[in-house]
C-alpha positions in Angstrom: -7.3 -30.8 -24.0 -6.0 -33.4 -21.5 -6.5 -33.5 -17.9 -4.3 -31.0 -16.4 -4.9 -32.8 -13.1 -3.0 -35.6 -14.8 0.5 -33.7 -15.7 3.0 -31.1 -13.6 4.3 -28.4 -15.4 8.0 -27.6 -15.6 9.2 -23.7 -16.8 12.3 -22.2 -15.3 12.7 -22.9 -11.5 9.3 -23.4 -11.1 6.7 -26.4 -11.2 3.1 -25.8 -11.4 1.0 -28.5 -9.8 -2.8 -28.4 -11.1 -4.0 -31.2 -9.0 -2.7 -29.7 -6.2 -3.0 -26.0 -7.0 0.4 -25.2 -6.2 3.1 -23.2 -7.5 6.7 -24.0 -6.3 9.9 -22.7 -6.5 12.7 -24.7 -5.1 10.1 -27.0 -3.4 8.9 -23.2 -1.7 5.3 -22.6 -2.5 4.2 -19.7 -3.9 0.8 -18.5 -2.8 -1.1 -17.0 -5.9 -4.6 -15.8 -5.5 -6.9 -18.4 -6.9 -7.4 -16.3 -10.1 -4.6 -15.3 -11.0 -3.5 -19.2 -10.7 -6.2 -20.3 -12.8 -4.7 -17.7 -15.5 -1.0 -19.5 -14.9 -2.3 -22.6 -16.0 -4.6 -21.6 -18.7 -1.2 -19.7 -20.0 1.4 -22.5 -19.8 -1.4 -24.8 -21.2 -1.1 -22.9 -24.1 2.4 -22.3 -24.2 3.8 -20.4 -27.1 0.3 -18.9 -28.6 -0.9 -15.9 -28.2 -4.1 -15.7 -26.1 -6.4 -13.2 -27.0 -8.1 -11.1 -23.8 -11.4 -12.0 -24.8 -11.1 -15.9 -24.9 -9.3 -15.7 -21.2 -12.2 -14.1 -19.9 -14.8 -16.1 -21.9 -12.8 -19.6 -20.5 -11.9 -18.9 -16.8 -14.8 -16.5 -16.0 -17.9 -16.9 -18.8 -20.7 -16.0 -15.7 -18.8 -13.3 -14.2 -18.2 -9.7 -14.6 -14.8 -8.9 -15.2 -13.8 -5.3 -13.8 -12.2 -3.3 -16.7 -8.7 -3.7 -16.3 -9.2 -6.9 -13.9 -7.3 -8.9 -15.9 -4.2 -6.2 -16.6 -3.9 -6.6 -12.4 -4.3 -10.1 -12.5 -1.6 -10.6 -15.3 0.8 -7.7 -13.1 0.4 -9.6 -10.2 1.7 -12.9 -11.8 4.3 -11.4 -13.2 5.4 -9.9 -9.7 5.2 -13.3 -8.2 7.2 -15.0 -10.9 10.0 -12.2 -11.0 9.1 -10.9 -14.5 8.9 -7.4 -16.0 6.4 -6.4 -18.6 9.3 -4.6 -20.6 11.7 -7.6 -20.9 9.6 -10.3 -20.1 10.3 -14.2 -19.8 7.3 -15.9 -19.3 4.4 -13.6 -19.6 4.4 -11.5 -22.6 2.0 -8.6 -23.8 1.0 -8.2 -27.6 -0.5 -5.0 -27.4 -4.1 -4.5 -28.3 -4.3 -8.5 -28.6 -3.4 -10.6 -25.7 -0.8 -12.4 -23.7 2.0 -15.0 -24.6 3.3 -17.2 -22.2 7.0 -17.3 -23.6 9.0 -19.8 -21.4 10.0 -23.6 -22.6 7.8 -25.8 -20.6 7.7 -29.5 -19.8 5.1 -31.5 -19.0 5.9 -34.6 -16.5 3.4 -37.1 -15.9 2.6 -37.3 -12.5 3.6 -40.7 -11.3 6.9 -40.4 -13.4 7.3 -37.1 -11.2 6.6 -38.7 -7.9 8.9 -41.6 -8.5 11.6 -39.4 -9.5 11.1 -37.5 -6.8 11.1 -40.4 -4.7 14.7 -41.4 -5.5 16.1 -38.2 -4.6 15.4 -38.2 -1.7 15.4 -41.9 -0.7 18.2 -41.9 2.1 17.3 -38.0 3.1 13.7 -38.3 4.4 13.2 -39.2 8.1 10.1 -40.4 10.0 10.7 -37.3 12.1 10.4 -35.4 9.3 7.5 -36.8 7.5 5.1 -36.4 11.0 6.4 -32.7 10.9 5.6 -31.6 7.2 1.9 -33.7 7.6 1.0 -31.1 10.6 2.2 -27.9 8.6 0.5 -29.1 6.3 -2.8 -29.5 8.5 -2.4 -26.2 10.2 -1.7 -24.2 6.7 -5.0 -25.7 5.3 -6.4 -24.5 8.5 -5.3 -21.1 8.1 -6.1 -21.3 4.0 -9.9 -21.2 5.1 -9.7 -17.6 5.1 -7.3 -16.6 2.1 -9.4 -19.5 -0.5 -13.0 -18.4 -1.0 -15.0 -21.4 -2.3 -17.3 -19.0 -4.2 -16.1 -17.2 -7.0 -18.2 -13.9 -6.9 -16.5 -13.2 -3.5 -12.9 -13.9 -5.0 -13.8 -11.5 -7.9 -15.1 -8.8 -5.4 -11.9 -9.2 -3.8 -10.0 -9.1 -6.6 -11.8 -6.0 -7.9 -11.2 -4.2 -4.2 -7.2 -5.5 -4.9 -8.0 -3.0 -7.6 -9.7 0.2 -6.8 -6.9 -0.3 -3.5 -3.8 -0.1 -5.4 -5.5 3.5 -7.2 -5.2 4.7 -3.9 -7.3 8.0 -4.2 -9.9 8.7 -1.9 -12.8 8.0 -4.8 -10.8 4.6 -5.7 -10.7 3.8 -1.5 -14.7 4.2 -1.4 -15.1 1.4 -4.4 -12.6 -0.6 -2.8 -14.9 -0.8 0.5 -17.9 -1.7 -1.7 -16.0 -4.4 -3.3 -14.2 -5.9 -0.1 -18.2 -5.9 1.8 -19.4 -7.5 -1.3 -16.7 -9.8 -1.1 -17.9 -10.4 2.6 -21.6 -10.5 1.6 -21.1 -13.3 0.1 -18.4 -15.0 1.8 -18.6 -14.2 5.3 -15.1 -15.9 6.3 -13.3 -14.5 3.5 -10.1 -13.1 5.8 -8.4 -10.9 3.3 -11.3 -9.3 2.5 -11.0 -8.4 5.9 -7.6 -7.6 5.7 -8.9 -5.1 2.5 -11.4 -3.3 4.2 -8.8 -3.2 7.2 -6.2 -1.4 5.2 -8.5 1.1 3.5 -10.0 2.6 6.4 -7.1 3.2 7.7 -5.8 5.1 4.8 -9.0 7.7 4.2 -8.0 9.9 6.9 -4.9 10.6 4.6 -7.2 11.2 1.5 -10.1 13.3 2.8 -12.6 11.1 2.9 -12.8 10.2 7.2 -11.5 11.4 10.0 -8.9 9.4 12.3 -12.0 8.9 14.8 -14.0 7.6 12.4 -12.1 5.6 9.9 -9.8 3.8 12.7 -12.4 2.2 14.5 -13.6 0.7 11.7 -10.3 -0.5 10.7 -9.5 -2.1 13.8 -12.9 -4.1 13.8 -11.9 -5.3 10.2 -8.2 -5.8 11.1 -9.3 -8.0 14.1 -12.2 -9.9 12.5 -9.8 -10.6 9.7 -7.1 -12.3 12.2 -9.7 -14.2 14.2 -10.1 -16.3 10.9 -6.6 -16.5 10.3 -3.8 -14.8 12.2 -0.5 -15.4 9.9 -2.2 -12.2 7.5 0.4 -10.1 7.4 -1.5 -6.8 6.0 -3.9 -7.2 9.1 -1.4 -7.1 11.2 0.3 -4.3 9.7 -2.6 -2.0 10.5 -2.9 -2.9 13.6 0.3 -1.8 13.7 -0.3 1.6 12.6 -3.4 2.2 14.9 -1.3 1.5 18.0 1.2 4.2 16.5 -1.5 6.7 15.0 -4.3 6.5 17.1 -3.2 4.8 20.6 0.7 5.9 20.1 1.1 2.3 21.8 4.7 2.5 20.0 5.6 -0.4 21.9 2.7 -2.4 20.9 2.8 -1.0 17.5 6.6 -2.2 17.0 5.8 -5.6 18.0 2.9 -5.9 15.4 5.4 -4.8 12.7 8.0 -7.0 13.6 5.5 -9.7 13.3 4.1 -8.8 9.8 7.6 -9.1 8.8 8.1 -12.6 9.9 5.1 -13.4 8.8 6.0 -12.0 5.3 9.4 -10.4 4.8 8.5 -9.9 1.1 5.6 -7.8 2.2 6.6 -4.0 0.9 3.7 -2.2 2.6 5.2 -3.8 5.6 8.4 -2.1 5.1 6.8 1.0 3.8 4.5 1.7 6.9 6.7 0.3 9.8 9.6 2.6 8.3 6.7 5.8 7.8 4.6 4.9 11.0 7.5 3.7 13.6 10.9 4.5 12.6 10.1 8.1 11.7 8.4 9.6 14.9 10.9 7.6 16.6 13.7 9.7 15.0 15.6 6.7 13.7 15.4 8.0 10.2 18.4 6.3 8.6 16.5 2.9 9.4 13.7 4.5 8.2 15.2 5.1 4.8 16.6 1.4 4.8 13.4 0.4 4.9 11.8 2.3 2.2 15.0 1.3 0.0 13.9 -2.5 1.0 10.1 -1.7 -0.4 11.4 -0.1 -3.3 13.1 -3.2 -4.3 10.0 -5.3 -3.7 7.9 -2.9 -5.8 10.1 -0.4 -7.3 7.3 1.4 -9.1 5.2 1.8 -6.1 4.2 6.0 -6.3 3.7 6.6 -2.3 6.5 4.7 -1.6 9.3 6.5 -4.1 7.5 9.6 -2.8 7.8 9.0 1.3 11.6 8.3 0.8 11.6 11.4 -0.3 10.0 13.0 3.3 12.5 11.4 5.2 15.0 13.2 3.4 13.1 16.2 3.7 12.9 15.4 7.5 16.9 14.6 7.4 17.4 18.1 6.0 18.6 17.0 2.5 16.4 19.2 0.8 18.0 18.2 -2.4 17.9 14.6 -2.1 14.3 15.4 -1.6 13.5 17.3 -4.5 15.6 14.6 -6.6 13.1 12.0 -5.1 10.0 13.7 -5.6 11.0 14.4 -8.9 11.5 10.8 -9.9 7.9 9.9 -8.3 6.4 12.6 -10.9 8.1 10.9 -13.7 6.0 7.4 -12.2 2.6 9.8 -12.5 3.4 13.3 -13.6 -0.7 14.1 -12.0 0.4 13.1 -8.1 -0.9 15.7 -6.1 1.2 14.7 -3.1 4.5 14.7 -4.6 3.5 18.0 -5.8 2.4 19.1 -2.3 5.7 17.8 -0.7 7.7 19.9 -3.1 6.6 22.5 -2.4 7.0 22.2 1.2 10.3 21.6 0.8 10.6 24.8 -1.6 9.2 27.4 0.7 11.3 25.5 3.6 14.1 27.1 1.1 12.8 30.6 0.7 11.9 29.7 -2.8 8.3 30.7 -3.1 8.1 31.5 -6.8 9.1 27.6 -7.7 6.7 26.9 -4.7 3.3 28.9 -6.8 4.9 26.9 -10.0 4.5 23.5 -8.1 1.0 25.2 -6.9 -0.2 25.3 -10.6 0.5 22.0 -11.5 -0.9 21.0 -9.0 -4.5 22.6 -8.7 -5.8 21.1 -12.2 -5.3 17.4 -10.9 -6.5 17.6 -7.5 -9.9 18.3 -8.6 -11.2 19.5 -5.0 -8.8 22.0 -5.0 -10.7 25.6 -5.5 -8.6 27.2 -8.6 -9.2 30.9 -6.9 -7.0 29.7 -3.9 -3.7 29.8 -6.6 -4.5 33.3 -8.3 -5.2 34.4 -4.6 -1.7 33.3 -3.3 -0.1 35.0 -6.5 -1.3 38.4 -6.0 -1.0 38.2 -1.9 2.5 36.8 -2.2 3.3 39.6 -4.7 1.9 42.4 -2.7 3.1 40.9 0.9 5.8 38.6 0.2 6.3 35.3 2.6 4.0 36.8 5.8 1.5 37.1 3.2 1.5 33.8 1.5 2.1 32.1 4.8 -1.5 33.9 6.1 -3.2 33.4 2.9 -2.6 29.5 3.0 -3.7 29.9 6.4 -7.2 31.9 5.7 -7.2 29.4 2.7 -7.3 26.3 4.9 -9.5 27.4 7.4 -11.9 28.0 4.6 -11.7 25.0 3.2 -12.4 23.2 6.3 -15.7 25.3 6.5 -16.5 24.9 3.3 -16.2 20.9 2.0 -17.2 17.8 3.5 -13.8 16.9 3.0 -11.2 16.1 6.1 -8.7 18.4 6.7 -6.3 17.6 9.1 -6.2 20.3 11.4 -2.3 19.8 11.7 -2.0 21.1 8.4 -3.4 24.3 9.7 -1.5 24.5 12.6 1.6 23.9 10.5 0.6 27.5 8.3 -0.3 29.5 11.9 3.6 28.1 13.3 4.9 29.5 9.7 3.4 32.9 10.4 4.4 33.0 13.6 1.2 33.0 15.2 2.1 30.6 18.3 -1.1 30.9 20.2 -3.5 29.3 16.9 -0.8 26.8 16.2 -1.1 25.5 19.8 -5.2 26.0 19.3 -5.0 23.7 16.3 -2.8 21.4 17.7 -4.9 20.8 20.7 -7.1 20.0 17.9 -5.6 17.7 16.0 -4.9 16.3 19.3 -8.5 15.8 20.0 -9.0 14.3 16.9 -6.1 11.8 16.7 -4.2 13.5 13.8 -1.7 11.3 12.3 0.4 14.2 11.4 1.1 14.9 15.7 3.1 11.8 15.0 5.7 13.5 13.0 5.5 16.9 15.4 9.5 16.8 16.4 10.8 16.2 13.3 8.9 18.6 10.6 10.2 22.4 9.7 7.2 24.0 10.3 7.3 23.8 14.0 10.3 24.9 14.5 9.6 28.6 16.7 7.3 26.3 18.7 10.0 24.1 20.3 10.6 26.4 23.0 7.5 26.6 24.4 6.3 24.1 27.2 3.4 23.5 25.4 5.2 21.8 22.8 6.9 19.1 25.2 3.5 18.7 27.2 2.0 17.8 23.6 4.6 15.1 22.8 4.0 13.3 26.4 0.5 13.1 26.0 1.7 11.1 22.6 3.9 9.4 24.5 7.0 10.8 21.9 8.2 12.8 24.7 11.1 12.9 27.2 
């Protein structure tokens, strides 16, 4: 095989550079994480043969462990980045149970022949002015690359395996995540985005049961920061900065200008959209732009399973409890096992006085959750038969509390509150508010908007609650 160092590679819009390590589009470079480069090149190499899995491994990686499904992620990700779907692909395509075929017509330049050409076209355009100003981007980016290019490849494939277990998002999948993103750093202790990694998982566990918000938060900001220190044009780090200041300072000044400059930093960044629309725009009541914004991370990554099923809360938040259920419904079809499009349904359901589709959402979802005790369903069956709503409302109540006593798990005691509010018991609502209070509850950030403090509104209690989150009047 020649040099590739020697040749550019044409396919499509895009020229691949393997000299340079560069991908570009338009004369826009397109960052790829150095693996999933190195399986670019090794696929346009050998363009038009089908590639087995085993001989991509045994070439690019032969001394290092490859995560099962490593390279699935890595082959998704290209794909993403080059605007290709694995159903109707046009450059990467899938032979099942065999390997990968890259598909697209390339042509193969010789570099001199390529800079000379180059050269011509834009003989009368380029300006001294011009020249001095790309050489110090260019300075500055490789400055800032430091901490995205890890010299050492065991770090990159830590990384690449927490990129993994990250985008499983389960609170058993966030835990191997954080082992793979401090491996990552064990070896490579100015590795930035695996800073950024660690950043972003700490600051989902609260959400999954694994950490409270005093606990995981902290850590996340320490990882956020360190991560920006060594390079501070990451967008992700910034974007959990951003939800600190909203969830745990509720600096919602501070956390709006920390969105805003994710998104310049990286407008293509859908987690960007996602959180700034679910962590900003929605306890700030602005939930049209909030739905905008999910819309614009569904079109960056449209089969994205938290984000099809948040739209779906602001809906239920908008009172289009139908829109809702039409949403949640087509996150199930994505992963027919999500517990939290199952819980959202039926949220919206006994909003509707329609408890019996509510225990039918219950059942499907006890089997999946796994840390779910299967007594709690039969128990709301027979209560709800024998009591009606009071009864179900007080069972899910007893049922929460117990859990809390019972499992190392997190419970956010706003989900508590939220069942004493339903039952009308004002005084334990405001008990387990103070609460969640105390423990910087994420779910406080959503207090005017959700149903299920409705009959609390009144009460001077409530408003006192939302200045001391800095949501009030």
């Amino acid at each position: 095989m020649s040099n590739p160092d020697n040749h550019l590679y044409e396919f499509g819009p895009f020229r691949l550079d393997p000299g340079q390590r560069t991908l570009l589009r338009a004369e826009k470079q397109i960052r790829l994480p150095p693996m999933v480069f190195d399986l670019l090149l090794f696929l346009v190499e050998r363009n038009g043969e089908l590639v087995k899995k085993e001989e991509i491994i045994e070439r690019l990686w032969p001394d290092t462990y490859v995560e099962p499904g490593g390279l699935t992620n890595n082959i998704s990700i290209l794909r993403k980045e080059l605007g290709d779907t694995g159903k109707n692909p046009t450059y990467v395509k899938t032979v099942p149970k065999h390997g990968y075929q890259f598909m697209a017509s390339v042509k193969v330049l010789n570099r001199g022949e390529a800079k000379r050409a180059r050269n011509r076209s834009r003989r009368f355009k380029i300006l001294l002015i011009v020249s001095l100003f790309e050489s110090l981007v260019l300075v500055v980016g490789l400055y800032f690359w430091k901490g995205r290019k890890p010299e050492n490849k065991n770090a990159q494939l830590a990384y690449e395996r927490g990129r993994y277990f990250w985008d499983k998002r389960t609170a058993e999948n966030l835990n191997k995540a954080i082992g793979s993103f401090k491996q990552a750093l064990t070896v490579d202790n100015k590795y930035a985005l695996a800073y950024a990694g660690l950043a972003n998982c700490y600051s989902v566990l609260p959400s999954y049961g694994s950490l409270s918000p005093v606990e995981a938060y902290p850590r996340a900001r320490d990882a956020a920061t360190k991560a920006l220190e060594i390079d501070g044009t990451i967008a992700e780090a910034h974007v959990v900065l951003a939800r600190i200041k909203a969830n745990y300072d509720w600096d919602w000044p501070g956390a709006e200008a920390e969105f805003k400059r994710a998104l310049e930093l990286d407008p293509n960044y859908s987690s960007a959209h996602y959180f700034y629309a679910l962590n900003y725009l929605v306890p700030m009541g602005r939930l049209d732009e909030a739905a905008a914004e999910l819309r614009r991370a569904l079109e960056l990554d449209q089969f994205s399973l938290i984000i099809n099923t948040n739209l779906g809360l602001v809906f239920y938040y908008q009172g289009r409890y139908d829109e809702a259920i039409a949403q949640y419904r087509s996150a199930l079809e994505l992963d027919p096992r999500s517990v939290t499009a199952r819980l959202r349904l039926i949220d919206v359901y006994t909003q509707l006085g329609k408890f019996d589709e509510a225990l039918a959402e219950h059942e499907l979802a006890v089997e999946p959750r796994g840390t779910e005790n299967p007594r709690y369903l039969e128990e709301l069956k027979v209560t709800f038969r024998q009591s009606g709503p009071q009864g179900y409302w007080q069972k899910r109540l007893d049922q929460a509390k117990e859990k809390m006593n019972e499992t190392a798990e997190y419970v956010p005691a706003t989900s508590v509150a939220g069942f004493a509010a339903r039952l009308g018991d004002k005084e334990q609502a405001f008990q387990w508010l103070e609460k969640a209070y105390q423990e910087r509850d994420e779910g406080l950030t959503r207090l005017k908007l959700d149903p299920r403090y409705q009959n609390l509104r009144a009460d001077p209690r409530y408003g006192d609650l939302l200045r001391r989150i800095n949501l009030g009047p």
